[in-house]
C-alpha positions as CSV (number, residue, x, y, z in Angstrom):
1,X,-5.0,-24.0,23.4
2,X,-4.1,-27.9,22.7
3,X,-5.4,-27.7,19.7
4,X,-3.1,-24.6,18.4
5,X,0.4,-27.1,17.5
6,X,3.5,-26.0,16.1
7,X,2.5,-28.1,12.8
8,X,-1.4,-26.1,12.5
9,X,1.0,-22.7,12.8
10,X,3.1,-23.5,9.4
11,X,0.0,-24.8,7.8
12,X,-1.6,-21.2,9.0
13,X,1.3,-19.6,7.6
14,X,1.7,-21.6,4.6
15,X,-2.0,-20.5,3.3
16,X,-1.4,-17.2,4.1
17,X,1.5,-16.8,1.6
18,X,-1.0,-18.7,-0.6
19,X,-3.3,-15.9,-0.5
20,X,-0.8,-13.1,0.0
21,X,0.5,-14.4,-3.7
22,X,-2.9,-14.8,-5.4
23,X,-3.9,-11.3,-4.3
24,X,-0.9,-9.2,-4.9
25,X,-1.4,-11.2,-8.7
26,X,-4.6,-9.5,-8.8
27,X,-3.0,-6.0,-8.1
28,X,0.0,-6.7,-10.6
29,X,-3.2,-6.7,-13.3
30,X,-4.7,-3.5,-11.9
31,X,-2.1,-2.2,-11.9
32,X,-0.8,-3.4,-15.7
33,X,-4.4,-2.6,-17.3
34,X,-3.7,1.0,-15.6
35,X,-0.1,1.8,-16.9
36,X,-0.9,-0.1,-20.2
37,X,1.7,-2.5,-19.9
38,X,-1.0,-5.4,-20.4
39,X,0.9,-8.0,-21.8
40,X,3.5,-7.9,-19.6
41,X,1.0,-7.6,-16.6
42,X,-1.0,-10.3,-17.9
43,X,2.4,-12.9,-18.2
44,X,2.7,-11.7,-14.7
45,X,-0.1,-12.1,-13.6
46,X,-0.5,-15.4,-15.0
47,X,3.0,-16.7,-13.9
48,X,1.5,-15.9,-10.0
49,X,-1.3,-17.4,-10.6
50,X,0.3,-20.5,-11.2
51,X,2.9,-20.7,-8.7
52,X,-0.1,-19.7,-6.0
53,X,-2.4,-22.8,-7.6
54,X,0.3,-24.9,-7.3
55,X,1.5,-23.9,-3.9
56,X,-2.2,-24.3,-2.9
57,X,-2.1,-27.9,-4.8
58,X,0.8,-29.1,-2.5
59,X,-0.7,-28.0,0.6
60,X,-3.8,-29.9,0.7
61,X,-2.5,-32.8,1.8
62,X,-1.2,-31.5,4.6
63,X,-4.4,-30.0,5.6
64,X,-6.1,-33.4,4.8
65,X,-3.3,-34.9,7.3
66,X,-4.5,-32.5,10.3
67,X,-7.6,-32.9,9.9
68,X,-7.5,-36.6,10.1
69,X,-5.2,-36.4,13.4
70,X,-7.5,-33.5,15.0
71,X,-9.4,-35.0,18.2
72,X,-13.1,-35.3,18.1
């Protein structure tokens, strides 16, 4: 279990909200196209979108930087 750090945790973590955020965008959609509120669900949608692409942007060096330190 050397391998399972405090750092590899967050990283865990950090993609998981990643995720969490891109799929509960999805739902908002659904979930627009369903009430008919699909402008406003798209604008949501799209504004999660975003902030999930971005957060997933920023983490990739991180994961880049683990991967380069891992033992092999």
């Amino acid at each position: 279990m050397d391998f399972l750090t405090e750092k590899v945790i967050y990283i865990f973590l950090f993609i998981l909200v990643i995720h969490t955020i891109e799929t509960l965008a999805y739902a908002v959609r659904l979930s627009g196209a369903r009430v008919g509120l699909i402008a406003s669900a798209l604008s949501l949608f799209n504004l999660m979108v975003i902030v999930s692409r971005m957060a997933n942007m920023m983490q990739q060096p991180f994961t880049g930087s683990l991967v380069d330190t891992a033992p092999g």
